[in-house]
Each structure stands twice: as structure tokens, then as C-alpha cells.
N, C-alpha and C positions, 0 to 999 in steps of 0.2 A: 504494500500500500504506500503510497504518499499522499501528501497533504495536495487535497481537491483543490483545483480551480474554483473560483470565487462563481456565486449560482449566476448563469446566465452569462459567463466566463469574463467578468471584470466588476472589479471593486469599485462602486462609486463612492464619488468624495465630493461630498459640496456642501463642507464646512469653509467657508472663506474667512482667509489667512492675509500678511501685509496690509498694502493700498488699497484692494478690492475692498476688504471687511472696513477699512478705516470710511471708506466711500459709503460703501451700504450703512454704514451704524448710521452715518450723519445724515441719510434719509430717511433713517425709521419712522421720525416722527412724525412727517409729512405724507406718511401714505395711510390709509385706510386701516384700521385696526380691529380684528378677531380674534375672539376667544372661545377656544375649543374645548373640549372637555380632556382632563386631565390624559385621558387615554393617548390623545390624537395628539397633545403636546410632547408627551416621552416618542410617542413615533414618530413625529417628523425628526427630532433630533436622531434616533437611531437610521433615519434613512439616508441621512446627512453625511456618517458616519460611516455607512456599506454596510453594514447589519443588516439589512435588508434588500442588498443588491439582486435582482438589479432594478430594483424601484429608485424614480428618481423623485417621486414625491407620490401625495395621495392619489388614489387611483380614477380615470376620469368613466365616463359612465360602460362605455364599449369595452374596456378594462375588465370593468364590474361587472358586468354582466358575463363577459370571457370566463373571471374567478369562480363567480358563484353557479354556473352554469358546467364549466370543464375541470375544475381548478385548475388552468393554467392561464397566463397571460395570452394578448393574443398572439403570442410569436410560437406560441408553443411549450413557453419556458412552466414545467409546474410550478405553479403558487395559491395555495388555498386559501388565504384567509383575506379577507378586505381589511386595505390600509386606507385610510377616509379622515376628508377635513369636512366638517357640519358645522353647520349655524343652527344655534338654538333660540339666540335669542334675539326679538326686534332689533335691538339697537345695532348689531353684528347684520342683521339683515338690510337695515338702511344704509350701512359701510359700505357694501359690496352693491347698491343700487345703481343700476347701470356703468357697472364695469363690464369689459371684456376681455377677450382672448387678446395678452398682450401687454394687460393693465397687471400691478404690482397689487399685492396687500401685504401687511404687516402680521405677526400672529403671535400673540400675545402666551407670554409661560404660565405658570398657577400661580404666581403674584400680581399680574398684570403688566409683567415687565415685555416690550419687544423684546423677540430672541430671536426670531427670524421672519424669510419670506416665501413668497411663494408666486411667481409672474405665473398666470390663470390662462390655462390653454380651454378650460371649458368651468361654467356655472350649471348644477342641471339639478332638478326633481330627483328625489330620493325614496324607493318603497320600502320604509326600513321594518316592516314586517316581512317582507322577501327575503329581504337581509341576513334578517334573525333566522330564518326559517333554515334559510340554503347553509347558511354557517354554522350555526349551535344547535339545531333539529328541532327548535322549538321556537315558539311568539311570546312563551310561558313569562311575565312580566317578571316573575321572582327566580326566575336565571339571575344571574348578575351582572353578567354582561348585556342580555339582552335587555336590561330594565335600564345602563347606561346607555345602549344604542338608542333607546325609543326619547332616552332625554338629550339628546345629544343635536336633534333638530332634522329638518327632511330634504335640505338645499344644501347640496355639495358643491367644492369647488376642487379641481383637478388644475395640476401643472407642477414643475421645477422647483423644490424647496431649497431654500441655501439658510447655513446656518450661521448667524451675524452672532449672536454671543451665547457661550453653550449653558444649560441650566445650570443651576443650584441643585447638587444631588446631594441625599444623606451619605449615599455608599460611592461616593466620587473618590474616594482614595481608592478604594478596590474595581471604579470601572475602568476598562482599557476598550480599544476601539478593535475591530477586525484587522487593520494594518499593524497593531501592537503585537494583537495574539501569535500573528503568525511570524514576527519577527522572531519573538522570545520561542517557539519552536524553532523556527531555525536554529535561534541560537542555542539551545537545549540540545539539537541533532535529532528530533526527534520527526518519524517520518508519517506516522501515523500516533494519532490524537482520538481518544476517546471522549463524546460528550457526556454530561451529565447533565441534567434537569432537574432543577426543585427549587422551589419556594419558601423553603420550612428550615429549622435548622436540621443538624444530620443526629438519625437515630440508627443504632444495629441495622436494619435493615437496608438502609440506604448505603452503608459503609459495606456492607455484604455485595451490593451490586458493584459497587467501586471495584472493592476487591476481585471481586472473580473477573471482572472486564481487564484490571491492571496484569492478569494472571496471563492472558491469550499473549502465543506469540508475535501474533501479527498487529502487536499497543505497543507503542513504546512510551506514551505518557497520556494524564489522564486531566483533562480540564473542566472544574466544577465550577457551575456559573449559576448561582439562586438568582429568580427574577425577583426584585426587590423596589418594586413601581408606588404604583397607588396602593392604598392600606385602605382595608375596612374594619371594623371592631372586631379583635379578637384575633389578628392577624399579629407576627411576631415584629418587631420594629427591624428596619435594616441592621443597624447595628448590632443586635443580639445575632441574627441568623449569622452576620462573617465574621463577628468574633465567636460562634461555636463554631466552626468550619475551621476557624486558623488554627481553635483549639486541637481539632481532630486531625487536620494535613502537618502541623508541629508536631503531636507527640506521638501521629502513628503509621505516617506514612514517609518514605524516604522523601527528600526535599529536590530529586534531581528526576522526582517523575510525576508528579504533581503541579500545576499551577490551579489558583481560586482566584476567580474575575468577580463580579456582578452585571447584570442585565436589569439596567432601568426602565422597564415598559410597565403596560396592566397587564397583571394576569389572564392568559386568555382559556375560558373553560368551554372549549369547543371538541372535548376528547382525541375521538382521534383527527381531525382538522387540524385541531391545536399540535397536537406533539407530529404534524409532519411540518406541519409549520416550522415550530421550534427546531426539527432537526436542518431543516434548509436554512435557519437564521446559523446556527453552529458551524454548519460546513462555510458560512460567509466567515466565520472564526475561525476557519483551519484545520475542522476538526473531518478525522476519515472516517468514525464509526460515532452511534448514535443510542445510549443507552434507553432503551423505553420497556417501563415497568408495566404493571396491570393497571389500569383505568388512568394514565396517563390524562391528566389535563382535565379529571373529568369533575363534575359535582354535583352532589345529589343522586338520582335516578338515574337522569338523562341518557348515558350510553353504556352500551356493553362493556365491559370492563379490558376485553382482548378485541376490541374494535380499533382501539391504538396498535395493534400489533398488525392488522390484519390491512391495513390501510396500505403499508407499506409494499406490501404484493400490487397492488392497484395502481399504487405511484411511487415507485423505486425513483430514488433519487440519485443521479449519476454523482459520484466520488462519495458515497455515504452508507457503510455497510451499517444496517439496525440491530441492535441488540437488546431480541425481544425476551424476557424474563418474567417467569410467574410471578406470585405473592410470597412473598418472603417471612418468613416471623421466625421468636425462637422457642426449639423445641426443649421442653423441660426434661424430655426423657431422652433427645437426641443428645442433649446438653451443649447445646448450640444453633448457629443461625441455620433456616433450613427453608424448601418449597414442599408444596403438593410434589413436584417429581421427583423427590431424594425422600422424602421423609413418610414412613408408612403408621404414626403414630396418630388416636383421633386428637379431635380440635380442643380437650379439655386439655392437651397437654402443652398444650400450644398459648403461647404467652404475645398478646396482639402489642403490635409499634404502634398501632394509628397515633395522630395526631389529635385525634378527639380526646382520647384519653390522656395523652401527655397537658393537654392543656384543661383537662378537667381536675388531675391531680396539682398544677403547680397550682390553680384559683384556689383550689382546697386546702393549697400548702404542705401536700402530702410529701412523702421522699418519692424521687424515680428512681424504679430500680435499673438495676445494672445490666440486667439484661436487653433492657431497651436503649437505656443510654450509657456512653462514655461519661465516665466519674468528670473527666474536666467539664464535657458540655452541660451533666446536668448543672455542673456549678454555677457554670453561666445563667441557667434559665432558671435556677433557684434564686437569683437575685430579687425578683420583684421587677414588675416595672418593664416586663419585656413584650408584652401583650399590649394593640394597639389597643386604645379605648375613644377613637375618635368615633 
């Protein structure tokens, strides 16, 4: 294996640097100004960046319809998920009143600050109940994502986003951009790159998938990247998830086969959608293989739980082998981490990771045991204080 060509075979970049950015800042204020929903502000800056290559901004309607209809762009290239800038609300709607294809807008961060723009190849009508439907399988308003799409507004704009000054991020010391990641593999020597996906800090189980992926010959290193975006009540704060991660790559993984990034978006809970998504955002990282667990990306009901596994068959992504893996737990009579396909013990012996339960016991102030978590990480989330409460 080696490190895949970037998706759509080129990295885009349109963060603007020197004279250019010095020129755009000092027009910000005189163009038109929009404010999108938290979601749409983390993705134009990741597209900026080649995260998302080869998107060069939100996607325009013929796009959309390509995505939600083929998953792939219209060139052919797979891409499942809609990247989208909305107007929700009047005043954002009387901004862009007779603009066109041509015309500039400004687009405002979660503070209200410009951070960038976006010159408008098209204005159009939005059916964001299609939307909801063709992406996340459902209109069901208490999705989460789908309840942010329906407030998010129904007039899209499409074209060229450039990125004038980059956010304020919590976990900005630990983000790197896709031209980072793959530098420090190079410099590493490392030829193939295992992804990792999660949101959550690391439990036994998650370290178990690590491990057995760092185990194949065909890894030479393993890059863990929690998406650490928007927060909702009850979610773990940025800071907690990568200082347990530094806890568990410091004390129990060699330092010369490991790196821990962050990815600043919203979490996208579209199952399997979401985690091909995610693995074509990683391979824009550098990465050759694609770890995907059971119910990947999912929440609630909504999808089968090996419908993330199975997606993969339907849309192989070129330079990204997947690495599909059952449900993990530890066996008390195995006396260790184990699946449905190693472990022939029933389910009373079996000791569950979820995250429901880790965050039912720190509210309760209970201990975690050890079997689900590393002694350093529980320390970390015994502190207090690591659960969002906005």
C-alpha cells in the first residue's frame, strides 16, 4: 500500500495567505454578510483546507441532486453526503437580494466575526425534507441532524469559498490540515496509514480496534482523529476527549507509530453515509485503510448497525482499504477484550463499553472500572466538568 492520492486526485487549498488574504480581509466588511448554522461554518473552513477535496465550496443544486440521487459528484467522483450554505434567517435573506452569479458574500463564524467568502456561481430553492430523506433515511424532526437541517433555512447558495481568517477552535492545538498529515507521514516513512473515527474519549474497546489494525502487516502507522465540532448537552468537551487520547497514545502505544489530530466539523449521524463519508474525508489525510466498527455514525434506531460495513461493497473507495469489525466488549470469563466471532461465552459474561453507561456512572460519581477504561483516562473523566451542559 501507499499513501492514496488526495479524493478526486488533488488537494484543494483556498485558505488565502500574503497580499491576497491582506486584500480580501480589507473587503470583508463591505460585502454582504451571512450567517450559517454552526454546521456549515466548520465546513466551509474544512473545505478550504482539502478535507474535503475535491469540493471547492458548498455544493450548487445539479451537485445536489448528482449527491443525493448517485452519491457521486457529477464527474463521477463518489461523494455522499451534502456540503451546503443556507439562509435561515430574513435578514441573511435580504443580504443576498439580488445578487448573482459573480457577486461576492461574506460569511460570518459563531461569533459573528467574517472569516470568509464565497463568489456565488448559483442562488437556488432548497427541499430540505429530500435532503433529510436521501441522507439520514429519515424527515424524523428529532434526528439531530435532520432537526439542524430543517432550521438551517431553504435558499442555498453555491460557488468558490476562500478562507480570509481561520476560526477560533477549542482543539486548535491538536488540528493539522490534510497537507500536515501527510507530510509528518512522510516524515514518519510510513507508507500506509490506518484511520480511526470517534467522537468520544477512548474506552477498551476502541483501543482493541486500534490495536488489532496497528497489528496487520500491510499498517505501518495509525492516525486517531475525534470529531470535536458542535456540542450538544451531554457530549464530552474537546478538551477532555484529547487529553484522554494523549493519555492512552503516551502511556501505551509506541510514539513512532501513532499520531492524534482532531477534526473540527458537526457530527454527522447518517450511518452508513456518514462513515463513507468520513473515510473519503481521511484518505484526503493520507490515510490507506479505514477502520469502521458496528453502527458506525449511527443514533438511535435509524440504521442497521452493519449497514456501515456493507456500504463499502456498493462504493469502494479507490486508495482506501475498510476495516470492517464487529462489536467489541470485555469478556469476564474470556478475561479480556473480545467479539461475537472469537468469543463463544453468553452476554451475562460480557461487560458493555457503551458510552451511555460511562456517562451514567461519572453523573452518578460512580468508579469506572478497568475493564472498560485505562486507569489514566478514567482519571481524566473522573475530574468533573467534562460533560457539555450547554
Amino acid at each position: 500500500m501507499v499513501i492514496p492520492p488526495p479524493h478526486g486526485g488533488r488537494l484543494i487549498r483556498r485558505d488565502l495567505k500574503g497580499p491576497a488574504r491582506d486584500r480580501r480581509l480589507s473587503e470583508l466588511l463591505e460585502l454582504p454578510l451571512v450567517h450559517p448554522i454552526i454546521d456549515q461554518v466548520y465546513d466551509l473552513q474544512q473545505i478550504a483546507y482539502g478535507s474535503y477535496s475535491p469540493l471547492e465550496g458548498p455544493l450548487g443544486s445539479s451537485e445536489l441532486e448528482s449527491v443525493l440521487e448517485r452519491r457521486r459528484l457529477p464527474s463521477g467522483t463518489i461523494w455522499p453526503m451534502p456540503i451546503l450554505l443556507t439562509l435561515a434567517s430574513r435578514g441573511d435573506l435580504e443580504a443576498v437580494w439580488g445578487l448573482k452569479a459573480g457577486d461576492m458574500v461574506a460569511v460570518a463564524d459563531m461569533d459573528g466575526r467574517p472569516y470568509a467568502t464565497v463568489e456565488l456561481t448559483e442562488l437556488y430553492d432548497l427541499d430540505v425534507g429530500h435532503v433529510a430523506e436521501r441522507t439520514y433515511g429519515t424527515r424524523d424532526p428529532q434526528h439531530p441532524n435532520v432537526s439542524d437541517l430543517m432550521s438551517a433555512g431553504s435558499r442555498a447558495l453555491a460557488g468558490k469559498v476562500d478562507l480570509v481568517q481561520p476560526l477560533n477552535l477549542p482543539a486548535a492545538a491538536h488540528e493539522r490540515t490534510p497537507e500536515q498529515t501527510r507530510e509528518e507521514f512522510h516524515r514518519q516513512g510510513w507508507k500506509a496509514v490506518v484511520a480511526y473515527q470517534c467522537r468520544n474519549p477512548p474506552h477498551t474497546a476502541h483501543e482493541y480496534l486500534q490495536r488489532v489494525s496497528l497489528e496487520r502487516e500491510d499498517v505501518d502507522g495509525l492516525f486517531i482523529q475525534p470529531v470535536v465540532g458542535k456540542l450538544k448537552p451531554g457530549d464530552y468537551r474537546p478538551e477532555v476527549i484529547l487529553e484522554a487520547y494523549d493519555r492512552l497514545v503516551h502511556n501505551y502505544y509506541p510514539p513512532n507509530r501513532v499520531l492524534l489530530g482532531s477534526l473540527s466539523i458537526s457530527m454527522r449521524y447518517a450511518g452508513p453515509i456518514a462513515a463513507l463519508f468520513f473515510a473519503i474525508v481521511r484518505k484526503n489525510f493520507g490515510c490507506s485503510h479505514y477502520i469502521v466498527g458496528r453502527d458506525q455514525a449511527g443514533v438511535g434506531k435509524y440504521y442497521d448497525p452493519y449497514a456501515c460495513h456493507r456500504i463499502f461493497d456498493e462504493f469502494p473507495v479507490d486508495g482506501v482499504t475498510p476495516l470492517r469489525y464487529h462489536e467489541t466488549f470485555y469478556c469476564r470469563a474470556c478475561q479480556g477484550m473480545a467479539s461475537s466471532k472469537i468469543c463463544p461465552h453468553p452476554a451475562s459474561e460480557h461487560q458493555s463499553t457503551s458510552q451511555t453507561l460511562i456517562r451514567q456512572k461519572l453523573r452518578n460519581g460512580e468508579k469506572l472500572p478497568h475493564e472498560i477504561l485505562r486507569p489514566e483516562v478514567a482519571e481524566v473523566l473522573a475530574r468533573g466538568d467534562v460533560l457539555s451542559q450547554l
